[in-house]
N, C-alpha and C positions, 0 to 999 in steps of 0.2 A: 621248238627252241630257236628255227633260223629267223624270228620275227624282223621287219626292215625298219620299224616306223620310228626308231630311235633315229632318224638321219633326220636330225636338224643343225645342216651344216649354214654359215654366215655366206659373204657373198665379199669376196676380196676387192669387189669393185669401189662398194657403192652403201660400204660398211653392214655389221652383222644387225640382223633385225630379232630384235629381241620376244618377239609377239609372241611364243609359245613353253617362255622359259620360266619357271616358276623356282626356281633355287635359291634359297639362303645365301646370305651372305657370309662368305670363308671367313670373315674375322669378326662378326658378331660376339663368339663368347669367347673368346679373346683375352687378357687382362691387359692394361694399361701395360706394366713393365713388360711382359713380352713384345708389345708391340715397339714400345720405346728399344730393347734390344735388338728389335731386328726389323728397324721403320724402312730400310730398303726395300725389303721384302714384301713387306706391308702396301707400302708406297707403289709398288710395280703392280701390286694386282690393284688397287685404287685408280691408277691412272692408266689401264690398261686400254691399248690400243690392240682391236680382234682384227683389226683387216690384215695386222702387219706380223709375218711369220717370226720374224728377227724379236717383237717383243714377245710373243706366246712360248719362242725354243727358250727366252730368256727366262719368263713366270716358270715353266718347266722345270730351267735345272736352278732355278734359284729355291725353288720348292723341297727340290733332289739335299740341297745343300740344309735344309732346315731338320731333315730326318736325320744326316748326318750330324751334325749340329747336338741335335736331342736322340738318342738311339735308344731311350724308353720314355718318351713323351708322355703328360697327362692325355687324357681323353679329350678336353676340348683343343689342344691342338694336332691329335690325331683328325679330327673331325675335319679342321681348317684346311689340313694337309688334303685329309681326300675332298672337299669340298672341290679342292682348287684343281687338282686333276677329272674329279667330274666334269665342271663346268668347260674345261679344255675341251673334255669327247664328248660332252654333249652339242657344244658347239661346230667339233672338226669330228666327229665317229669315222673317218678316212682317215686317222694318220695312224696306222698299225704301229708306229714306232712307238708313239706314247701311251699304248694300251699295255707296250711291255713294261716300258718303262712305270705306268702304273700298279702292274702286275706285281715289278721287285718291291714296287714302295708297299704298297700292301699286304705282302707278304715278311715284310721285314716288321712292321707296326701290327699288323691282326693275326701271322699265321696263315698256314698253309688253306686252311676254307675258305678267307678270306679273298683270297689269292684267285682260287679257282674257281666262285664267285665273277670277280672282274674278270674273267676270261670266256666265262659263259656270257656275261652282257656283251665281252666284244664280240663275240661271235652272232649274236641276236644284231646287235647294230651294226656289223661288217662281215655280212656273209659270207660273200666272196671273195674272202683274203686266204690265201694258202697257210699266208705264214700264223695268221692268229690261230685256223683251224689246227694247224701242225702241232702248235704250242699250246692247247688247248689238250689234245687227244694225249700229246707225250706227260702233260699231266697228270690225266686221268687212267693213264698206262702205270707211271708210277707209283701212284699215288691211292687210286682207287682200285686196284688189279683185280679184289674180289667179286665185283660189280661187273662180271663180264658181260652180262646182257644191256646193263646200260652203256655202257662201252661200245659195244656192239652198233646200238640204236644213233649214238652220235656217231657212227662212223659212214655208218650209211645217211645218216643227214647230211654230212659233210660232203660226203659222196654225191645227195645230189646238186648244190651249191658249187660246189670248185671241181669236182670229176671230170668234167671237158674242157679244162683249164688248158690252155697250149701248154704251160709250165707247172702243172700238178704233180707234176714227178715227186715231190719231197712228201705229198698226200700218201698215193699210191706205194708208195716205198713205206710207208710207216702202218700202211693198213695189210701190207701183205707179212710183212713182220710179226702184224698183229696175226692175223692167222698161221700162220708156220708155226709160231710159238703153243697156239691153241690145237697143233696138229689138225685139225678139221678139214683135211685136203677137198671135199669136194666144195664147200663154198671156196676154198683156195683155188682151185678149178676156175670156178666161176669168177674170179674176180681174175686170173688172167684172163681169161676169153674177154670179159668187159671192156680193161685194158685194151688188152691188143688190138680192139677196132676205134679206140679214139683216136685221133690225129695227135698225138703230143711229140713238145722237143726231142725227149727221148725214147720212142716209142720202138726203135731196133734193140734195145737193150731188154724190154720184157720182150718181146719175142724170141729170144735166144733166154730169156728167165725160162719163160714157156714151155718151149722145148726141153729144157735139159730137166723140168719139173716131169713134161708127160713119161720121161723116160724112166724115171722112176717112179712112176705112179702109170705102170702101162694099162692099169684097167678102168684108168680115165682117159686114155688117149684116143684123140677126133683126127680124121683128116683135114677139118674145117679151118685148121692152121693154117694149112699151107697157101690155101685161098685168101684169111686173113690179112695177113704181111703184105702182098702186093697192094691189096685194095687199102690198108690205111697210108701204105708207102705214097701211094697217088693223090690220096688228101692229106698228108703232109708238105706235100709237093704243091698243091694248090693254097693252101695257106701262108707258105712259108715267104710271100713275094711279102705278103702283108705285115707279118710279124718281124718278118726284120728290118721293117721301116717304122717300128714302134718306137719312141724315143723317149716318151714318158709314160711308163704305165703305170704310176701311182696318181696321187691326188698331193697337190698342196697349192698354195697362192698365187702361183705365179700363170699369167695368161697361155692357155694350149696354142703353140702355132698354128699358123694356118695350114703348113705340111702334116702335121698330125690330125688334127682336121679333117682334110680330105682322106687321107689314110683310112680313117675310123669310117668315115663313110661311105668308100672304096668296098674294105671289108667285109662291112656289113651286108652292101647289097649282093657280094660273092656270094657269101652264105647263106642269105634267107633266099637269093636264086636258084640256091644248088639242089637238085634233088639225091645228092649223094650224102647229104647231110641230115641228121634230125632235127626235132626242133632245139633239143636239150643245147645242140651246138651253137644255134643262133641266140638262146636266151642267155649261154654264158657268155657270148661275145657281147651284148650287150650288158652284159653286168661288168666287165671291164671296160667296156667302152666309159659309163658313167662316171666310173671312177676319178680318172684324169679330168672327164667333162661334165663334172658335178652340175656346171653352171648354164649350160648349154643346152636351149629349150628345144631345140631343134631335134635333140636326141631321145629325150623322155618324152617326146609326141612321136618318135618314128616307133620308139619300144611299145607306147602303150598301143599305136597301134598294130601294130606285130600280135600284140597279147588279144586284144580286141580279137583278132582272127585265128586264136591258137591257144587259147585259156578258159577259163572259166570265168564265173562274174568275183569272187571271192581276190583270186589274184591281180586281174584288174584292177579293181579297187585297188589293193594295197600299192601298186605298182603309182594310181594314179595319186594316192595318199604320200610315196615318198616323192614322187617328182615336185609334189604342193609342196611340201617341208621342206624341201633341197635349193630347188628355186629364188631366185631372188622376187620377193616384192613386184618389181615392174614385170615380171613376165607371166601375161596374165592369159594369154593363148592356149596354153596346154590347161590352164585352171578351167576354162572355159571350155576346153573339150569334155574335161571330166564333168562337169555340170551338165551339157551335153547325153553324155553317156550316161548319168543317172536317169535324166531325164527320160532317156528312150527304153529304158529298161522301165517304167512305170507302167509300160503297158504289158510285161510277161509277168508271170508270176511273182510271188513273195511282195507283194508292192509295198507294203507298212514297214518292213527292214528297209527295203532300198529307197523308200522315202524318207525314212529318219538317217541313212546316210549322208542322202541330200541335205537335207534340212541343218546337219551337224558342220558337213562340208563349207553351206555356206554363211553359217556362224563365223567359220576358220575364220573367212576370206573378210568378214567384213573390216576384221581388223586395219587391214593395209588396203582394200578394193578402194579405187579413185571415188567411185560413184556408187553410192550403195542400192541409191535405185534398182538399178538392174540385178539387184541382189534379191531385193524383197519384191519384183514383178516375178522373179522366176521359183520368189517361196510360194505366194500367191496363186500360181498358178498351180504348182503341185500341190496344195492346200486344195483347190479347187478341183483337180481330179481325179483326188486320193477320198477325201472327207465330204465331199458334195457332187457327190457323179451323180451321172444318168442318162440315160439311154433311151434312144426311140421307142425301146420296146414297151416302156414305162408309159403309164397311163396320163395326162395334160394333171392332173391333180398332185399326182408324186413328184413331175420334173416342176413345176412352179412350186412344191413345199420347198426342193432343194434350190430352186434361185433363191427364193426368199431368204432360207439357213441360211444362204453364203454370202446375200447380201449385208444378212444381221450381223454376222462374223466380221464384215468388214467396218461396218460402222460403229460397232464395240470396239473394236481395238482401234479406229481413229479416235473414238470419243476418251479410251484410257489415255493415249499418249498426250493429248490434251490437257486431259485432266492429272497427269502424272502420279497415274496408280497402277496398280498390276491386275485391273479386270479383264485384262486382254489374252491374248498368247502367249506366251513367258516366251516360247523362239522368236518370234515375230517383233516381240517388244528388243530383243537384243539386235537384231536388224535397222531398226527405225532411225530415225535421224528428219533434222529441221530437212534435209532435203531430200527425203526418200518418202517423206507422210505422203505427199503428193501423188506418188502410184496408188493409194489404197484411196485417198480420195475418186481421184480419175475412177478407178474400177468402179469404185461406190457407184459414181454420178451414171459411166454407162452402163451399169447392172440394171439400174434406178429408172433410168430415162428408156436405153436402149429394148429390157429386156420386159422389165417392167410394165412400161408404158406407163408408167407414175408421172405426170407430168407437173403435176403442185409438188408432190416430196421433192421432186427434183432441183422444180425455185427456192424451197425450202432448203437444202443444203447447200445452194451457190448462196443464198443469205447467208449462211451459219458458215462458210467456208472463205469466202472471196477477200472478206478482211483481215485473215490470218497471217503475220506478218512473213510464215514459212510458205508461203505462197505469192506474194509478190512479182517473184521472178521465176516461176514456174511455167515453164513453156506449155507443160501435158497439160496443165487444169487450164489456163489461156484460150488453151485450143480448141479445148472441149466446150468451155465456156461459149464459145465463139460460134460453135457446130451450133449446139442448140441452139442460139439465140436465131442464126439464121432458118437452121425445121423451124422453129417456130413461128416466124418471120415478124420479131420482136423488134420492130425499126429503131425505136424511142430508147430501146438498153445499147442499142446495136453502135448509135451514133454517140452515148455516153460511153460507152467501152472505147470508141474510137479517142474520146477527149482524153484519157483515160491513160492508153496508150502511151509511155515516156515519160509521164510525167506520176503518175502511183504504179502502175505496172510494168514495172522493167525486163522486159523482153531482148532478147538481140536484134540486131536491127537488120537482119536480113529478113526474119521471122516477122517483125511488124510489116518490113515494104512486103513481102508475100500475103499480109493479112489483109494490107491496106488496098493492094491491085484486086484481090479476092473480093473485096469488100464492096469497091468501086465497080465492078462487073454485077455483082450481086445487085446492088441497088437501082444500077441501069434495068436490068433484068424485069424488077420484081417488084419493085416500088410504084406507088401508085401516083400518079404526075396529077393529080387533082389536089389531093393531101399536100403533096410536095410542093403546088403552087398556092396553097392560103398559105401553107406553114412559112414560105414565103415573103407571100403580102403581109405578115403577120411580124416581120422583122425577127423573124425567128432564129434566122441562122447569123442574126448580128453577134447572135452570144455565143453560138455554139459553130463549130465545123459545118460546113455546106457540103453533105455528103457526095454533090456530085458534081462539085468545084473545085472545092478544098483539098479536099484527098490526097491530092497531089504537092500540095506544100508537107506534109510529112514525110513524104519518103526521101529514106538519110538525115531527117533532121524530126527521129524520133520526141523531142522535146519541144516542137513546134508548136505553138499556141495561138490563137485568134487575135490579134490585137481588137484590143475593146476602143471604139472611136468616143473620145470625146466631146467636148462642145466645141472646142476651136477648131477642132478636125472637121467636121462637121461645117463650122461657117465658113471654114479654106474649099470645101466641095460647091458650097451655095456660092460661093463666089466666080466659082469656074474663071480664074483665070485675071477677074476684073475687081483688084483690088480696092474695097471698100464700097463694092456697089452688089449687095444679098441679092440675088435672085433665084426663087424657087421655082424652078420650070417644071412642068406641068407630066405626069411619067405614068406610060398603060401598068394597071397593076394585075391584070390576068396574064398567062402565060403565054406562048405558042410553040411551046416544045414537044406538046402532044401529034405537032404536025405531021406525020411519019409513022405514026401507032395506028395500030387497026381502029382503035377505039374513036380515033380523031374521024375515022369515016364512017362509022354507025352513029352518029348520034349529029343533033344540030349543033352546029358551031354558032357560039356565045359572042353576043356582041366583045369589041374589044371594052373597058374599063377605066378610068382613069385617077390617078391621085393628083392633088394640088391645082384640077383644074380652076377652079372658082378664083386661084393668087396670079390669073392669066394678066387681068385688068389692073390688080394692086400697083403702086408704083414702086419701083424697086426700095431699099433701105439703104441708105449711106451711112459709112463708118470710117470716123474719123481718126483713123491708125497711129497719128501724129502726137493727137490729142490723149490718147486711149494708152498709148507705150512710152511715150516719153514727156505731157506733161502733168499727166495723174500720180499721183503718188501711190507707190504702193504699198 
């Protein structure tokens, strides 16, 4: 019954985030003249503002006013009515006030099942409210008296939800009522002894119940009383420093102070230090804690990890299920520890449940996740541990059948998103996006290249991939592009990829100078200075970047391009200086850079070479500048 995962509260800050809400619209079946009769009304839930408490109490009782108004309404604006207080606790399930107030409305319009209905949801979405569970049970006391044994079973639910409440007294008082009535003295027995050792406000007043119980009922009377009393007196004593510096203990809009704050956190770590305490007392204090500090991530990463060390995987989850729902949007730390924690849980038992936990969890999240990448790296990856494992122990035959599987997997469902069919994953395709294809690429290319040793499929899919417009400014694929060209030691793509650079590949430009210093070291390194001087004398690098010149005109001016010389530029260099008289001087066209390399000393050193020697003798050219710019017409 006490399910939590109805807490899809908004976020007072930073407006309500609608991602998980699937409700009708309150005035859909509607007729014209009602709405015409009561366009306020209308009006107030149409223009509704969820951050601000002042218009919600207003939608509230102007709702209140429409029952009144209509006090045997048709059905479709019964419908509208409750529409419009669902959508209230769907959105706030912390404001116990309007679960009452939905309670009378419901009960005035459906009837008493009705009634007690909405009071079993509030208690599923608000467990630890005293006052819902109170109002819930005095219901079921009245109402359903014959049903003692279900009676019973809520009682003890409720029991363990709100029973180490510092202020459960209105609980405890309503359940021993309940048994006195049923006479059943020895579970009445036990539920004083229970009592008397929790720390509550009023906890001197059943002790003196206690006592004047055992005395009439002497053949259940313990000496263990008298022991009781002092030792809760002392953890009421220990509590009490904290509890009366409590100033908001419910939940509504308005920011927790920073005094409250520390308090909450004060407390907590009293209690989860204390060895005089259980756990049952640290798990209620943070389910009050939450209440006031719905919003406050700091607190559902300290619970979950409390639970982490003191629960089971079942409660976790859920725990880490309502911190996700409760949470606002930007707070994406504790989402990530539960992704975390499924994660690590992949490797005990039950793995195919707690991987489609995974897998559902990060469905949630894509909705609102800044970057979905790391969304579908981390489905990927449990895809790949879960559905294509293996192990040392497995024979070189079986683990390359499963590279292969998982390689094919991958370039299936790139090839559907492409293609914009559903041959793929149906989870995986809900994950994808222009900027997340990019992880299943990458993985493709180093399953392919890395694990593979495929090194044509590999060309093969940097062709089929590289021109993809969802790729352009894809740092992973860049990279990786980049990795292999260098294994390879591909000079001729290396030095196009470079041209390439700022002007069709839009990288960041920290990312390109890091490629480009990379690049330039690389080429010193590894390139062959023989190659490098025909390519050279070959005017080769007139067109394209001089890889081990140039280099450095790129970095910070990712956009940097070659200027192409033309013919005037050209006769301004043949001129050197001496306007209108060409001279082409005579230039060695082999290198001497190799002077310094091993290689310059194992072999014979090569006459030097020369270009334009034979134009030694030619008489220079003169150029009549005069004639040529100002009396030619052009």
């Amino acid at each position: 019954m006490a399910g939590n995962d109805a807490n899809i509260p908004g976020n007072p800050l930073d407006r309500i985030s609608d991602r998980k809400r699937s409700l009708r619209n309150a005035l859909a079946e509607l007729d014209i003249g009602f709405l015409r009769d009561n366009a306020a009304w209308a009006e107030a839930y149409k223009t509704m503002d969820w951050s601000k408490i002042e218009c919600v109490d207003q939608l509230v009782k102007s709702t209140e006013q429409i029952v009144l108004k209509y006090p045997k309404p048709v059905d479709p604006i019964k419908k509208a009515i409750s529409s419009v207080f669902e959508e209230v606790l769907l959105r706030y399930p912390l404001f116990f006030g309007y679960w009452r107030r939905y309670t009378a409305v419901e009960y005035q319009l459906n009837g008493i099942e009705s009634s007690i209905e909405v009071l079993s949801n509030a208690v599923e979405s608000f467990p630890s409210s005293v006052e819902i569970w109170c109002d819930y049970l005095s219901v079921l006391m009245a109402n359903r008296s014959e049903k003692v044994d279900m009676i019973k079973i809520n009682f003890e639910i409720a029991r363990t939800h709100v029973g180490w409440h510092f202020l459960s007294h209105p609980f405890w008082d309503k359940y021993i009522q309940f048994e006195t009535k049923r006479e059943c003295w020895p579970e009445l027995n036990e539920i004083y002894r229970a009592v008397c050792k929790i720390p509550l406000h009023q906890y001197a007043r059943y002790y003196t119940a206690y006592k004047s119980f055992l005395e009439q009922h002497s053949e259940l009377a313990s000496h263990e009383i008298e022991d009781i009393f002092p030792r809760t007196q002392r953890l009421v004593a220990k509590v009490w420093p904290f509890e009366s510096k409590i100033s908001k203990p419910f939940f509504d809009l308005t920011p927790v102070t920073q005094t409250d704050l520390e308090n909450w956190n004060n407390y907590l770590n009293s209690v989860i230090s204390s060895d005089s305490l259980p756990k049952e007392a640290a798990e209620m204090l943070f389910e009050r804690c939450l209440v006031p500090c719905q919003y406050h991530e700091h607190f559902w990463k300290r619970y979950a990890k409390w639970m982490n060390n003191h629960s089971d995987f079942e409660h976790i989850v859920e725990t880490f299920k309502r911190g996700s729902k409760a949470l606002p949007d930007h707070c994406l730390s504790f989402r990530r520890d539960f992704i975390k924690y499924l994660d690590a849980q992949l490797n005990e038992e039950d793995v195919s449940r707690k991987s489609q936990v995974l897998y559902e969890e990060l469905i949630e999240y894509a909705a609102y996740w800044p970057r979905r990448s790391e969304l579908v790296h981390e489905y990927i990856n449990c895809r790949k541990r879960t559905d294509f494992t293996s192990s040392l122990d497995e024979d070189d035959q079986q683990i390359l059948k499963q590279q292969t599987a998982y390689t094919n997997y991958l370039h299936v469902n790139i090839n559907a998103f492409f293609a914009k069919n559903s041959e793929g994953d149906i989870q995986l395709e809900r994950l994808l996006d222009a900027d997340s294809i990019s992880v299943l690429i990458v993985e493709l290319i180093k399953m392919t290249f890395f694990t593979l040793k495929n090194n044509i499929q590999t060309r093969k899919f940097f062709n089929e991939f590289r021109r993809e417009p969802q790729l352009k400014n894809s740092v992973a694929f860049w990279l990786i592009y980049y990795k292999v060209l260098k294994v390879t030691r591909a000079f001729e793509e290396l030095e196009a990829f470079v041209d390439e650079l700022g002007n069709k590949i839009f990288l960041p430009t920290l990312v390109i100078n890091d490629i480009l210093k990379d690049l330039q070291s690389f080429f010193l390194t590894n390139l062959n200075f023989r190659s490098y001087d025909n390519a050279t004398s070959r005017s080769k690098y007139s067109r394209t970047i001089d890889p081990i010149i140039e280099l450095e005109f790129k970095l910070n001016d990712p956009q940097w391009v070659k200027a192409k010389l033309n013919e005037s530029k050209l006769n301004d260099i043949k001129e050197s200086g001496h306007p209108g008289i060409i001279i082409e001087r005579p230039e060695i066209s082999n290198s001497i850079v190799e002077l310094n390399s091993a290689f310059f000393n194992n072999c014979a050193h090569s006459l030097p070479s020369f270009r334009n020697l034979e134009k030694v003798t030619k008489p220079p050219a003169y150029v009549n500048h005069f004639k040529s710019d100002y009396l030619v017409p052009k």
